[in-house]
KEFILO-358647 format. One line per 4 residues: number of its first residue (from 1); for each residue x, y, z of C-alpha. Coordinates in pm, whole numbers, plus 32768, in hexadecimal, padded with zeros to 4 digits. Example, Ala and Ser with C-alpha at 12.3 -4.5 7.8 and 13.67 -1.06 7.14 Angstrom:
# residues 2
1 = 84CE 7E3E 830C; 8557 7F96 82CA .
END
This chain:
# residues 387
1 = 1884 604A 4EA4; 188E 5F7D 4D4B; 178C 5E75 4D41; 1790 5D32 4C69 .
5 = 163C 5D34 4C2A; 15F7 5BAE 4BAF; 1471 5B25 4B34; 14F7 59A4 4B39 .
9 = 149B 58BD 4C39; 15CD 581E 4C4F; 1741 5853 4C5F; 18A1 57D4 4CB6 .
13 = 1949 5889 4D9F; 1AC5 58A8 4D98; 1B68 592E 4EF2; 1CF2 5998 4EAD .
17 = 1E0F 5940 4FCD; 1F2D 5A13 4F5B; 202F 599C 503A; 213A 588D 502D .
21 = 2258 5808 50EC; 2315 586A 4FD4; 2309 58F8 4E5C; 2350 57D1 4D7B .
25 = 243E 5830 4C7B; 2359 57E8 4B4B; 220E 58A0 4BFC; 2162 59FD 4B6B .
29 = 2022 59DA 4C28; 1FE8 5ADE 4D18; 2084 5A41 4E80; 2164 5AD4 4F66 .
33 = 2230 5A20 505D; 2191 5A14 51B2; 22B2 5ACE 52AC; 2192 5B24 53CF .
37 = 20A6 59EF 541F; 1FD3 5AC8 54D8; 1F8B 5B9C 538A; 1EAF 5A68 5314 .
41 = 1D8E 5AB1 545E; 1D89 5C2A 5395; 1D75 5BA8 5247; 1C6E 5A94 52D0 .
45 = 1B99 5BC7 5344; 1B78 5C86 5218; 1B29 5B5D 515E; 1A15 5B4A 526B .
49 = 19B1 5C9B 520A; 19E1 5C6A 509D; 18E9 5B29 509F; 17E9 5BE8 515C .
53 = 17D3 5D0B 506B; 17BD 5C2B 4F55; 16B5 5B50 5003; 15DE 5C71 500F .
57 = 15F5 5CFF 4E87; 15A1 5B73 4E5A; 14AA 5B10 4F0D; 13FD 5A1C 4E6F .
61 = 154B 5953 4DDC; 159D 57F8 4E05; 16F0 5765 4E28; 1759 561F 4D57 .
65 = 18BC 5637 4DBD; 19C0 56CA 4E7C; 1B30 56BE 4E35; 1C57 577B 4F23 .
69 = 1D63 57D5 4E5A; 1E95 5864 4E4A; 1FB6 587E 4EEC; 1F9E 5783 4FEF .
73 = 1E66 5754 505D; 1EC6 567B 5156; 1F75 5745 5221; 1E19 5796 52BD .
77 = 1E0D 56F1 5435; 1CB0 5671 5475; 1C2A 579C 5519; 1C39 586D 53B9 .
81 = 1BCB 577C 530A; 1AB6 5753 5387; 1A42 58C5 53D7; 1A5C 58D1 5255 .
85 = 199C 57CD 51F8; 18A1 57F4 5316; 1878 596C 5288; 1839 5915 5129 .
89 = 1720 57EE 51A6; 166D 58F8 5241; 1665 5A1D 515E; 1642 58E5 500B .
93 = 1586 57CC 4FCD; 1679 56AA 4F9F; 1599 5597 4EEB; 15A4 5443 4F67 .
97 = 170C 5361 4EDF; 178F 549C 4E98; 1915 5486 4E54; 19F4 552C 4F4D .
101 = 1B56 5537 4EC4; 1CB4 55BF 4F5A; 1E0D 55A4 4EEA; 1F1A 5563 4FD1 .
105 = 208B 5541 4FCB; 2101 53A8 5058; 21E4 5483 512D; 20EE 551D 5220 .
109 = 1FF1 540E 5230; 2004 52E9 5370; 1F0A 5219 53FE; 1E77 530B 54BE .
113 = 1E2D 542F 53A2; 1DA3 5309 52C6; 1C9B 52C6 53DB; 1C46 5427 5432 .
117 = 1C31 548E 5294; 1AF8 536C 52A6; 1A7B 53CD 53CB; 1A16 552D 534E .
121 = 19B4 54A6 51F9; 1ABC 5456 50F6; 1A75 5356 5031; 1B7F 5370 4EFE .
125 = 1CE5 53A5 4F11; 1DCA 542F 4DFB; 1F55 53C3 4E85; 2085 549D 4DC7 .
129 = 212D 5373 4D9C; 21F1 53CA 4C51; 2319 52D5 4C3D; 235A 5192 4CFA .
133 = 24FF 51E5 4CC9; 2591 52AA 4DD6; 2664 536C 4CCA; 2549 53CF 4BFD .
137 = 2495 5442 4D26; 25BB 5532 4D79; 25E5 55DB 4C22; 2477 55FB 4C35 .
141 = 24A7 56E1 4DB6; 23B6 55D0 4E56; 23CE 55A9 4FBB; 2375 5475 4FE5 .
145 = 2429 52FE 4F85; 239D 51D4 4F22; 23BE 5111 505A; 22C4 5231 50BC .
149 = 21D7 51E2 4FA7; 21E0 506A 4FF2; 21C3 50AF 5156; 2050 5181 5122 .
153 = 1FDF 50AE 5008; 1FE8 4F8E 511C; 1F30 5074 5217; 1E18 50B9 510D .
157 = 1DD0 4F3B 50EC; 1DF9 4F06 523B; 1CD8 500C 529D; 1C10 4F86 5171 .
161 = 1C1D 50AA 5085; 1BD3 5043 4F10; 1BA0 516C 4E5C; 1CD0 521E 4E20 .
165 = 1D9B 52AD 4D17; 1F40 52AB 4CED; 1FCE 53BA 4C2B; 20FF 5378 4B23 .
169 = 21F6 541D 4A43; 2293 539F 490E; 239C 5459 483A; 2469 54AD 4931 .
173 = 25D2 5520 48CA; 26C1 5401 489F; 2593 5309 48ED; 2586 51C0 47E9 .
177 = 2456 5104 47BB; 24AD 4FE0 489E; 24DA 50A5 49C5; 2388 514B 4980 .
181 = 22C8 4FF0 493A; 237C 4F85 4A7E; 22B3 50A8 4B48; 21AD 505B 4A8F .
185 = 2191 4EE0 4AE6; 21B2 4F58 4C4C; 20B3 5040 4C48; 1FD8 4F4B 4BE3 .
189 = 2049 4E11 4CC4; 1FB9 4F3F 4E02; 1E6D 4EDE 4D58; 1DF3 5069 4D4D .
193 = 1C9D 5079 4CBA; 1CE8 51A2 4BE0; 1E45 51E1 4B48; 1EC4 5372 4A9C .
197 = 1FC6 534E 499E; 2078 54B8 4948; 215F 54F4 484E; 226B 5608 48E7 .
201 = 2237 5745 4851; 2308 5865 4911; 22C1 5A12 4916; 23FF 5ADE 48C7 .
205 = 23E7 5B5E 4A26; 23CB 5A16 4ADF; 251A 59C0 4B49; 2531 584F 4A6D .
209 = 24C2 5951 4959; 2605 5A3D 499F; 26D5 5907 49B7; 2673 5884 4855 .
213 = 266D 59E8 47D3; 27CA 59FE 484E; 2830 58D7 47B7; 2866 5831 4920 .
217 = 2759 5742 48BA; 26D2 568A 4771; 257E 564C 4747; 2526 54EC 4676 .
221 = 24D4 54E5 44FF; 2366 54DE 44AA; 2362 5384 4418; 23F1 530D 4567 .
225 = 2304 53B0 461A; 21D4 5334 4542; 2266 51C0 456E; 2243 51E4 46D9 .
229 = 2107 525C 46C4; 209A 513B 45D8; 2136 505C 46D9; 2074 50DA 47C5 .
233 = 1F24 508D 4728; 1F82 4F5F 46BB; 1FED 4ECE 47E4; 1EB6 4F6D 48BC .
237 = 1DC5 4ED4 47D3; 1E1C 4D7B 4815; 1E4C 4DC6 49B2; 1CBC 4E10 4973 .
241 = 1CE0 4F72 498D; 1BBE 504A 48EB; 1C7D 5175 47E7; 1B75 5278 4831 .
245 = 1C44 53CC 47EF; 1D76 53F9 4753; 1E48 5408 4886; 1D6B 5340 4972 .
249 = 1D36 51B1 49BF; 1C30 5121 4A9E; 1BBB 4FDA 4B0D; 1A4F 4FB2 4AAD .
253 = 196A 50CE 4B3F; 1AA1 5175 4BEA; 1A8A 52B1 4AF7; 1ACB 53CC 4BC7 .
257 = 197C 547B 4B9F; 1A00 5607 4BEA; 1AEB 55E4 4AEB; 1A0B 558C 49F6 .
261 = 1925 56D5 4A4C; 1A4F 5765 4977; 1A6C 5663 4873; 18F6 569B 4832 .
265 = 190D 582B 4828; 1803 5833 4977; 1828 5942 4A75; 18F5 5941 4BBE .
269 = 1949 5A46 4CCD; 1A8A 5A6E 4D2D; 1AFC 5ACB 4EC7; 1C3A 5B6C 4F40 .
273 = 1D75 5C21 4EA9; 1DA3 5BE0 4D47; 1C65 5AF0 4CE3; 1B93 5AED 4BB0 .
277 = 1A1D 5B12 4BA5; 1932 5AC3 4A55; 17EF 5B67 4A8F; 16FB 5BD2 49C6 .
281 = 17E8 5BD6 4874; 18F1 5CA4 492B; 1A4B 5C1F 49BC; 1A82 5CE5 4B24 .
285 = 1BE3 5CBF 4BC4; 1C28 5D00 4D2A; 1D77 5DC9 4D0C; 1E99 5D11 4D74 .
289 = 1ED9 5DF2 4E77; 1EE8 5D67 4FC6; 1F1B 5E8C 50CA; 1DEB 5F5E 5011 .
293 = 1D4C 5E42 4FF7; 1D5D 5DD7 5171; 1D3D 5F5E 5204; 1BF3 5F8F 5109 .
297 = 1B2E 5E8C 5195; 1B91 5EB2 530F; 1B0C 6002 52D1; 19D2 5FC0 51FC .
301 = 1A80 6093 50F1; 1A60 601B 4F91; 1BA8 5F30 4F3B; 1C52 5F55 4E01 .
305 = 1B9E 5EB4 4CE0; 1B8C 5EBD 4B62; 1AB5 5E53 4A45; 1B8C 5DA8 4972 .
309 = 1ABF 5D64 483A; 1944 5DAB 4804; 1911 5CBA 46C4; 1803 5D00 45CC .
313 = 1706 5BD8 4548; 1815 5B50 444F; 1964 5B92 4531; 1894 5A81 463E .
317 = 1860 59CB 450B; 19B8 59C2 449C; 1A13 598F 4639; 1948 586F 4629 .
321 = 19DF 57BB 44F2; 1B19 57D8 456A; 1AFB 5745 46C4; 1A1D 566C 4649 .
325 = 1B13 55D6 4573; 1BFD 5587 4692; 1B18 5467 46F1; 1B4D 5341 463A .
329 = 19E7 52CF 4614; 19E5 541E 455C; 18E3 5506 4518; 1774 5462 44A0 .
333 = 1726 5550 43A2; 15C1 5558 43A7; 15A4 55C3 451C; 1691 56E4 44B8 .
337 = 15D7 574F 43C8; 1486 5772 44AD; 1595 5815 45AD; 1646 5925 44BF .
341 = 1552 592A 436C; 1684 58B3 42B4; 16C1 57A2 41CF; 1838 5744 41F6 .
345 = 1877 5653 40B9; 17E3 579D 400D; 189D 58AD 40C7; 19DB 57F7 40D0 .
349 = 198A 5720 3F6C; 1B20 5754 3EFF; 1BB7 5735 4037; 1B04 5612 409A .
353 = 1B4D 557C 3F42; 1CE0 55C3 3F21; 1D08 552A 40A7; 1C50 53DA 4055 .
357 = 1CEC 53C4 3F27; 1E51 53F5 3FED; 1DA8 530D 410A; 1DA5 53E2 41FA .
361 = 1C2E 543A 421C; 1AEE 5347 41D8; 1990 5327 41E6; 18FB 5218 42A6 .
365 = 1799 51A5 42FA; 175D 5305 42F1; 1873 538B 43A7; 1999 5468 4342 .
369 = 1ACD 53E2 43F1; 1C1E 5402 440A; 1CE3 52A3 4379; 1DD8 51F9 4457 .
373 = 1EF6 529F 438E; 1E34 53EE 4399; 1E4E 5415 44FA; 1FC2 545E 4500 .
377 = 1F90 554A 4418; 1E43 55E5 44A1; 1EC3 5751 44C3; 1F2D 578A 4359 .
381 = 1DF9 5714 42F1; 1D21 57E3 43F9; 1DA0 5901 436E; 1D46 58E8 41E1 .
385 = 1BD7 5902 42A9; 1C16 5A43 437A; 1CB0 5AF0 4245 .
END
């Protein structure tokens, strides 16, 4: 048996649903369409049994969050849902307010699912909205339509849910700006307390990624791309939402509090077929195999999983810059210092000094942040600090 063996008191825990109704045509997570129903009650059990061996290498850890990802976490009926949940409240601590997040698909959510997903504690919901255009949604492979959207946006405010999150994607092939502002406006108009903005970016082997690759599809120019984006910020800013990461939005106190477990280079455990954990300076991976996966842990056999990366004192260092940069309050330099014993405006005196002289980069009140016209470019610039 592998143990994570973790000394912090606290942790996010990430629980992966690797089914959907169908693979969306730009998707390379790990996710599978779901062709047996009844598969989910065995993959809901060795979860169970997953949860309960981790419970015991932990047990003195705290939970702040939760999040179900996936896939379609949604597909769960009520019954799995809450054996999982029920199962990780008794082998953790989950402190007091702490967020319970799961992402669903508008197409498999009703009135009924809504009620039952707060019944058994779910408190945040992340909807895969992506486009408010029919056509868009069908080059993206979504299943659902916006009359669908509409439809469970109306059911959320009618069962008084305030904090959740809509996904969207700009740069789609053939897309111009208006049509994207126009998804954007309506996005906003469903009053969501938190809003994720995602520029498309495709793998060769997705099959969007074959179609550009064969010349089937065209992706935009850059500078179209970045004018969306700046769009985008622009036009959340004065609708009052908070820019607290470069692809995320939220109304005042609405950050989504897992996500920023990343953003902050803190640890998490990761549950199920193909999830990350970031214990103890070492990133574990759950192979994304679902059949060992599933027979393992019916058996008490040791599933399939890897250490990714064991990172030495400067690698977390380096880990830390770099997600930390992703937040646009930025990284207060001081505090980073006491974390990693390193002086950034001395480590990275050149860097730092040829991106704020290009604008992309700057110091303020102490922090080392990202300008509104270095987010775009965020990457290229992350990487002059890994190399």
């Amino acid at each position: 048996m592998i143990s994570i063996i973790n000394n912090s008191t606290t942790l996010g825990m990430y629980i992966h649903i690797p089914f959907c109704i169908k693979k969306c045509n730009y998707c390379d997570f790990f996710s599978l369409p779901l062709q047996d129903s009844s598969y989910l009650d065995k993959y809901t059990q060795a979860l169970i049994n997953e949860i309960k061996v981790r419970g015991q290498q932990m047990p003195s850890v705290q939970l702040e969050s939760i999040y179900l990802g996936g896939g379609t976490p949604s597909l769960l009926n009520r019954r799995q849902l809450k054996s999982i949940l029920q199962t990780v409240t008794n082998e953790f601590v989950l402190l007091p307010g702490a967020e319970v997040s799961l992402e669903a698909n508008p197409a498999t959510l009703d009135n009924v699912k809504l009620a039952q997903m707060e019944e058994v504690g779910i408190n945040r919901l992340s909807l895969g909205v992506q486009s408010f255009f029919d056509d868009e949604l069908a080059l993206l492979g979504r299943v659902h339509n916006a009359k669908a959207v509409m439809k469970t946006i109306e059911l959320l405010h009618a069962q008084g849910w305030k904090n959740f999150n809509l996904d969207l994607i700009y740069g789609l092939p053939g897309q111009f700006l208006d049509k994207w502002m126009q998804s954007l406006k309506r996005a906003v108009d469903c009053s969501p307390s938190h809003l994720s903005v995602y520029l498309l970016q495709l793998e060769e082997e997705t099959p969007m990624g074959k179609d550009v690759a064969d010349g089937w599809l065209k992706m935009l120019d850059e500078d179209d791309e970045w004018y969306m984006f700046d769009q985008a910020m622009e036009y959340l800013e004065g609708k009052e939402f908070e820019h607290y990461e470069i692809s995320n939005f939220c109304k005042p106190g609405y950050e989504c509090h897992h996500n920023l477990r990343y953003w902050q280079a803190e640890e998490y455990l990761g549950l199920g077929a193909g999830a990350v954990s970031f214990i103890e300076g070492s990133r574990y991976v759950n192979e994304p195999h679902l059949k060992q996966y599933v027979d393992a842990l019916s058996t008490g056999e040791q599933w399939p999983i890897d250490e990714l990366e064991h990172m030495s004192g400067r690698e977390l260092m380096i880990d830390g810059l770099i997600l930390g940069l992703r937040l646009c309050a930025g990284i207060d330099l001081e505090k980073f210092k006491q974390r990693f014993g390193v002086d950034i405006t001395s480590e990275y005196k050149e860097i730092i000094a040829y991106y704020r002289s290009n604008g992309l980069l700057n110091i303020v009140n102490g922090h080392l942040k990202f300008t509104k016209a270095g987010y775009f470019l965020s990457n290229q610039v992350l990487y002059q600090f890994i190399t």
